[in-house]
TORKE-743421 format. One line per 8 residues: number of its first residue (from 1); their letters; for each residue x, y, z of N, C-alpha, C. Coordinates in steps of 0.001 Angstrom, whole numbers, plus 500000, padded with zeros to 6 digits. Each point is the difference from the previous one (the first is absolute). Layout:
N
NUM	A	X,Y,Z,X,Y,Z,X,Y,Z | ...
END
This chain:
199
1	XXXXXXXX	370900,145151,774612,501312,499944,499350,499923,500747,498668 | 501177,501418,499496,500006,500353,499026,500148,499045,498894 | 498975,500513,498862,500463,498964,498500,501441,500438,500061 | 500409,499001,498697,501441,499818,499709,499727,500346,497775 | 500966,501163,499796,499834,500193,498731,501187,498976,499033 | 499098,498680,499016,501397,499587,499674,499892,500087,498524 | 501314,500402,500054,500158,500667,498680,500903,499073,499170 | 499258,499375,498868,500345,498785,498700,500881,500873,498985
9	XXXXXXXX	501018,499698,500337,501297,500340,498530,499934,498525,499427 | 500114,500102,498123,499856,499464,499364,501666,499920,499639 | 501010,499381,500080,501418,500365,499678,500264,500699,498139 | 501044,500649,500238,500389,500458,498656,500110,498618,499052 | 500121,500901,498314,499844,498937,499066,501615,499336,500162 | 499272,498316,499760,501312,499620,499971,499911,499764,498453 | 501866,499185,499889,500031,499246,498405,499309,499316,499919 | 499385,498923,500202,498962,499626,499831,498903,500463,499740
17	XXXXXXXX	498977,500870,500383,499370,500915,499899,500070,500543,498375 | 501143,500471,500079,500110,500655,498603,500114,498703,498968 | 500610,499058,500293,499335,499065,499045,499089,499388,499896 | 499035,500235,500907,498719,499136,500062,500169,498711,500291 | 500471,499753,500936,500334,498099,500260,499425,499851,501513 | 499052,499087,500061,499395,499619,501080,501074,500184,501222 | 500052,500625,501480,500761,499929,500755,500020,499332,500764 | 498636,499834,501012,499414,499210,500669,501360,499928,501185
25	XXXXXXXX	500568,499294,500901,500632,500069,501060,501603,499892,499207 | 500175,499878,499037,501713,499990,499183,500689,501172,500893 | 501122,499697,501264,500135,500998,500324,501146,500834,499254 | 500700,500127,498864,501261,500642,499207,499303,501098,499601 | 499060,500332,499139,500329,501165,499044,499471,501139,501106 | 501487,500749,499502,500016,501092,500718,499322,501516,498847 | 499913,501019,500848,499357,501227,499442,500661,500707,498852 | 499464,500126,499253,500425,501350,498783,500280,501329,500745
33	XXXXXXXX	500619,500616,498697,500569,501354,500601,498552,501296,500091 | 498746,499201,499716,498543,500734,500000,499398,498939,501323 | 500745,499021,500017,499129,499463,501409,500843,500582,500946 | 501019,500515,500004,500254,500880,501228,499718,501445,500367 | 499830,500351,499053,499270,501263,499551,498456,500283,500438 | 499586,498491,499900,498228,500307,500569,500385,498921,501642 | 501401,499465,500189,499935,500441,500964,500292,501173,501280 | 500719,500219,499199,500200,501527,500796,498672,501118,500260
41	XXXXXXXX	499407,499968,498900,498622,500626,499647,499065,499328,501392 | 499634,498955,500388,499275,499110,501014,500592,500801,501199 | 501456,500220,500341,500257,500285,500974,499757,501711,500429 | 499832,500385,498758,499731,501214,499989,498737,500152,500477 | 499062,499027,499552,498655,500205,500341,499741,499602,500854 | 500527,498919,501277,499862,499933,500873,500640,500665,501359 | 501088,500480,499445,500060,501503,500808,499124,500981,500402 | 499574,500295,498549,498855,500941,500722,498686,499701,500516
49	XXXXXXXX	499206,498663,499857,499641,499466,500656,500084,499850,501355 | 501118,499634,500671,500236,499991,501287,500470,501333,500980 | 500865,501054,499110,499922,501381,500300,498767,500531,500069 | 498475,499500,499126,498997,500677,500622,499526,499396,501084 | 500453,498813,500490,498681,499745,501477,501193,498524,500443 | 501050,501025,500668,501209,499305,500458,499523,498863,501420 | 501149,499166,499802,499535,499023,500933,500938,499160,499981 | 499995,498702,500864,501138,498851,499995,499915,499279,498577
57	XXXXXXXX	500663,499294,499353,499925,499471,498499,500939,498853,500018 | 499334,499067,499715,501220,499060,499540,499701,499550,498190 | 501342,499323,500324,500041,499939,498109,500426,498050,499899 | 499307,499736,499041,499804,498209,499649,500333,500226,498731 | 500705,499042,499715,499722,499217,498671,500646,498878,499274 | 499494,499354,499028,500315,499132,499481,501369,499454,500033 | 500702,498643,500042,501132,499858,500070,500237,500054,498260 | 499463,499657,499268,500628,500465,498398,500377,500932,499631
65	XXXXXXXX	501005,499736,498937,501370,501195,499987,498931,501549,499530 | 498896,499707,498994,499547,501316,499556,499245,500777,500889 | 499059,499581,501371,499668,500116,501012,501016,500498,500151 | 500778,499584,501265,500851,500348,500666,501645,501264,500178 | 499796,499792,498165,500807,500891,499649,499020,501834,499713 | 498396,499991,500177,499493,500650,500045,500099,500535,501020 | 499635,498861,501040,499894,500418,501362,500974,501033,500517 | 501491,499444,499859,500851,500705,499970,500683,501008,499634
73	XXXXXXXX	499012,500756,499290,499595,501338,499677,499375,500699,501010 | 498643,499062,499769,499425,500724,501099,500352,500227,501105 | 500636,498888,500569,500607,500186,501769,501136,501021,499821 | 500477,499803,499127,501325,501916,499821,498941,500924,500319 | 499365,500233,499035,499049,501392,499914,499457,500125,501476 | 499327,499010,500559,499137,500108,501072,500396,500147,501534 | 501671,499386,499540,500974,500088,501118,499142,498339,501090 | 499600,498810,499277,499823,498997,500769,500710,499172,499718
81	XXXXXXXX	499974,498936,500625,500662,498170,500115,499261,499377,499303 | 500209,499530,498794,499225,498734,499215,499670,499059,500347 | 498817,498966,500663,500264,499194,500280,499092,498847,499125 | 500608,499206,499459,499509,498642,499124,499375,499018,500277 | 498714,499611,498916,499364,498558,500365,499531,499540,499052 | 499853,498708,500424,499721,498918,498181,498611,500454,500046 | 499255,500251,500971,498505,499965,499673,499587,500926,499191 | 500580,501212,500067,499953,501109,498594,500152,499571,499047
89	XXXXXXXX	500781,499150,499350,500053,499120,498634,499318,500221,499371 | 500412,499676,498784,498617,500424,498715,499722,498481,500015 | 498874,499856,499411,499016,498885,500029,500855,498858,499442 | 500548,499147,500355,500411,498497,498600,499715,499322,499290 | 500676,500466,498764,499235,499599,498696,500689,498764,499222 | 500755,499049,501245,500944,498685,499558,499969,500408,498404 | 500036,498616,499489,500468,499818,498707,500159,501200,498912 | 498642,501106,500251,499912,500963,499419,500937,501313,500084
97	XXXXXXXX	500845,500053,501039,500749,500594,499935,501500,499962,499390 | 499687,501402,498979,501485,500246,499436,499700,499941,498428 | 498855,499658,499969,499065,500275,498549,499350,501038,499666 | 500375,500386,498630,499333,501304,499221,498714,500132,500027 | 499454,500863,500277,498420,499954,500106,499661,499869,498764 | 500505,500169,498839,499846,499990,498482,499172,498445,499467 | 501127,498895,501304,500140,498999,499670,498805,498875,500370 | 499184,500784,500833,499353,499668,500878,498572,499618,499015
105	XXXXXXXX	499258,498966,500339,498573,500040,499995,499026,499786,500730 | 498610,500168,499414,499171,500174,501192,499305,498200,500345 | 500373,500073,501076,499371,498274,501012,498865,500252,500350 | 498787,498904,499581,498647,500476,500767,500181,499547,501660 | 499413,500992,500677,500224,499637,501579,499493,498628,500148 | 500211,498887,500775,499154,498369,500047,498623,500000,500454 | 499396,499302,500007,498814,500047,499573,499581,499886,501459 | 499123,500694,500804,499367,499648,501154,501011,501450,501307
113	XXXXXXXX	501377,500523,499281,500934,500411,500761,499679,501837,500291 | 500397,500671,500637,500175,501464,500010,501301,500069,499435 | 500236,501216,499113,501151,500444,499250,501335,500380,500823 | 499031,500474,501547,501019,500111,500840,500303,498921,501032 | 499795,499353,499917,500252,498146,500412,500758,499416,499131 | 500537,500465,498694,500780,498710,499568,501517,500671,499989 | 500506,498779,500072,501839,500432,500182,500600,499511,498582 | 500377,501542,499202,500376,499807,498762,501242,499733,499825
121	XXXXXXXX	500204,498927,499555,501701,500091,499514,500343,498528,501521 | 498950,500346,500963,500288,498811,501151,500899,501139,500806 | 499648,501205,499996,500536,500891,500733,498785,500348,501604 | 499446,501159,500224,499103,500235,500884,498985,500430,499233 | 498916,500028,500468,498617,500643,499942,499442,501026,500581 | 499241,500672,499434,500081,501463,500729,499465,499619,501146 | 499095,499263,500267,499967,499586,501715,500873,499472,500658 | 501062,500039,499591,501344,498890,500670,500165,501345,500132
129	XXXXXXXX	500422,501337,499450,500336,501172,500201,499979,500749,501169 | 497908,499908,499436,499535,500651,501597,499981,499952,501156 | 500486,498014,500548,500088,499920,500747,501474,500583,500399 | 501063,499618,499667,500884,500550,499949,500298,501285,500746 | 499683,500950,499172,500081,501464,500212,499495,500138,500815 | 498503,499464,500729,499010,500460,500736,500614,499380,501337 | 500327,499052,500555,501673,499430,500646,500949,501411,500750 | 500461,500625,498590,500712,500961,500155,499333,500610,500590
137	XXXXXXXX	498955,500883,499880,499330,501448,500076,499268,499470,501631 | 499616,498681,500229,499547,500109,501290,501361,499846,501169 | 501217,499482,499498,500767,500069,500430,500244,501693,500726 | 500270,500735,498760,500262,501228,499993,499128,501242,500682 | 498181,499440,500023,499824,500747,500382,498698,499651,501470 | 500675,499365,500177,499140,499209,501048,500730,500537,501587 | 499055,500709,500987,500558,500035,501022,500519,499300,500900 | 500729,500665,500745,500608,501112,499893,501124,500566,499406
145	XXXXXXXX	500292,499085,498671,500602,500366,499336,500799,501564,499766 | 498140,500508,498862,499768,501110,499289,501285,501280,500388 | 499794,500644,501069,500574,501117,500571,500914,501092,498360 | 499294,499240,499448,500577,501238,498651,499004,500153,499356 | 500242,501357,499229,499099,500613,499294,499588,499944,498366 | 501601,499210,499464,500300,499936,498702,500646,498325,500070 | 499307,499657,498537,500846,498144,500007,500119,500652,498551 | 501363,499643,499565,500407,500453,498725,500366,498338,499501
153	XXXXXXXX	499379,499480,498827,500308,498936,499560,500401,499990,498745 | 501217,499452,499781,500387,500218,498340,499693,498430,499371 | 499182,499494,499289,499850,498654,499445,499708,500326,498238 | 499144,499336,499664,499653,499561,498825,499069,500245,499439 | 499496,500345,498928,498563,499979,499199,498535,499271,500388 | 500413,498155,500213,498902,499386,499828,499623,500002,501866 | 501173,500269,500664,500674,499919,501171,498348,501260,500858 | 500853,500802,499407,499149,501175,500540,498675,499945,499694
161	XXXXXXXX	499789,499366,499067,498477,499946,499357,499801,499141,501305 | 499977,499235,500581,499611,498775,500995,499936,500707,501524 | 501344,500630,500277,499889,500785,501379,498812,501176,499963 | 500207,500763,498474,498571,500907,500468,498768,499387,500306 | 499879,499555,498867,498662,498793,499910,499700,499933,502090 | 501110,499463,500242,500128,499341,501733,499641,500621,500856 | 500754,501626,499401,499539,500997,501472,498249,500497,499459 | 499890,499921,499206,498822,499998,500081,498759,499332,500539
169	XXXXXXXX	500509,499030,500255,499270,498713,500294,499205,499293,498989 | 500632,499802,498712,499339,499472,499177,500832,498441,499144 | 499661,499321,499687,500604,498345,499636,501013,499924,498777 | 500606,499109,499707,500544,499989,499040,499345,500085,498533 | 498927,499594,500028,498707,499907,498938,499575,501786,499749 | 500394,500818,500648,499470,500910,499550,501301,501415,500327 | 501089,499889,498959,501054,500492,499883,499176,501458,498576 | 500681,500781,500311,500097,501192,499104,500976,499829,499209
177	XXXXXXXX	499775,500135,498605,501362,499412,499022,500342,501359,498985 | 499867,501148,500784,500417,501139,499236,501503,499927,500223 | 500469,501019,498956,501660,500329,499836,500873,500234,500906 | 500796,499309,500490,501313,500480,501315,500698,500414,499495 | 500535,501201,499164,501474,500220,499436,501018,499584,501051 | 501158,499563,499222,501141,500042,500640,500445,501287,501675 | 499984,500303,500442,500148,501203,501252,499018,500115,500456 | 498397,499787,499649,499247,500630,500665,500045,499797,501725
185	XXXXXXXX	499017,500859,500465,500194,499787,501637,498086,500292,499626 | 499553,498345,500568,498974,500255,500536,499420,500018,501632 | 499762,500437,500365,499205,500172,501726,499041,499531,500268 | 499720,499492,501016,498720,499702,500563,500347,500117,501435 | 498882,500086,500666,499648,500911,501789,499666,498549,500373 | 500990,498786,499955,499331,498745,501564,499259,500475,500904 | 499088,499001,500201,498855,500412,501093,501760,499301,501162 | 498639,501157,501615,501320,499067,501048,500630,499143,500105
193	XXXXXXX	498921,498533,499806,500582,498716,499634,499050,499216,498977 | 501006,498978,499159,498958,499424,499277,500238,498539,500138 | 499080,499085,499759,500673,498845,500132,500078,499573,498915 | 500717,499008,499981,500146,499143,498036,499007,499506,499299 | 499208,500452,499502,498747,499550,499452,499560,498550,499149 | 501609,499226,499811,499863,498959,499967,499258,499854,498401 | 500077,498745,499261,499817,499400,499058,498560,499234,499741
END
């Protein structure tokens, strides 16, 4: 079975964003007139992406308005059908969401716990995440599913940090915490099938 290339859009900046206020699953704030701008930019880049090594493609993403209103860029540009799911969600950050990061201080993780085991705010944990997503992606790419060449997913920052982490086959404990700007489109080549690697 051919791999499947899926390609992680990070959605444009929303208001939030530009104010720095925890977002976590709040689904309202919608995009700036620069988060549509880098989304348009995403769709641009995944155009040519798929113009070089064309194939069937579908397009996912998040049911939140800044997601989704990305997406919907992209599916113009790309000429696809959007189709939505909670499991793209950005991570939940209960109580903590809708707060200035300004405002914020630092909690020592509990004593005995992994950093990505605890649920801040009484929201999820990045292993509540992985399982999650990883749900999705075996959903998605589990035969005989596959029969496409491109999975275009528009989600979230901490979101995407967890699905790459996934197709890689690697745990929630060992996430890459470099920079997602707002638009980026990151890729990764799914092996044929993977299974959920579990917690």
């Amino acid at each position: 079975m051919p791999s499947v290339h899926v390609h992680l859009v990070r959605h444009g900046e929303s208001t939030w964003n530009r104010e720095r206020r925890l977002q976590g699953q709040s689904v309202h704030p919608p995009l700036t007139d620069l988060g549509r701008e880098q989304a348009r930019a995403a769709a641009d880049t995944l155009a040519a992406l798929l113009a070089a090594d064309p194939g069937p493609t579908e397009l996912w993403s998040s049911d939140l308005v800044r997601a989704a209103r990305t997406a919907a860029v992209v599916g113009t540009r790309l000429r696809l059908p959007v189709r939505h799911d909670e499991a793209l969600r950005e991570q939940s950050l209960g109580t903590l969401e809708g707060r200035l990061t300004r405002d914020l201080r630092p909690v020592p993780t509990p004593t005995g716990q992994h950093v990505g085991e605890v649920r801040w705010g009484g929201g999820e944990s990045t292993a509540d995440v992985h399982i999650r997503v990883g749900r999705f992606l075996t959903r998605e790419l589990r035969p005989p599913r596959p029969g496409i060449r491109h999975l275009v997913l528009v989600s979230h920052g901490d979101t995407i940090r967890v699905a790459r982490a996934w197709l890689l086959g690697r745990t929630h404990r060992e996430l890459d915490w470099d920079d997602l700007p707002n638009g980026s489109v990151t890729t990764v080549t799914a092996r044929p099938y993977t299974e959920v690697t579990g917690v």
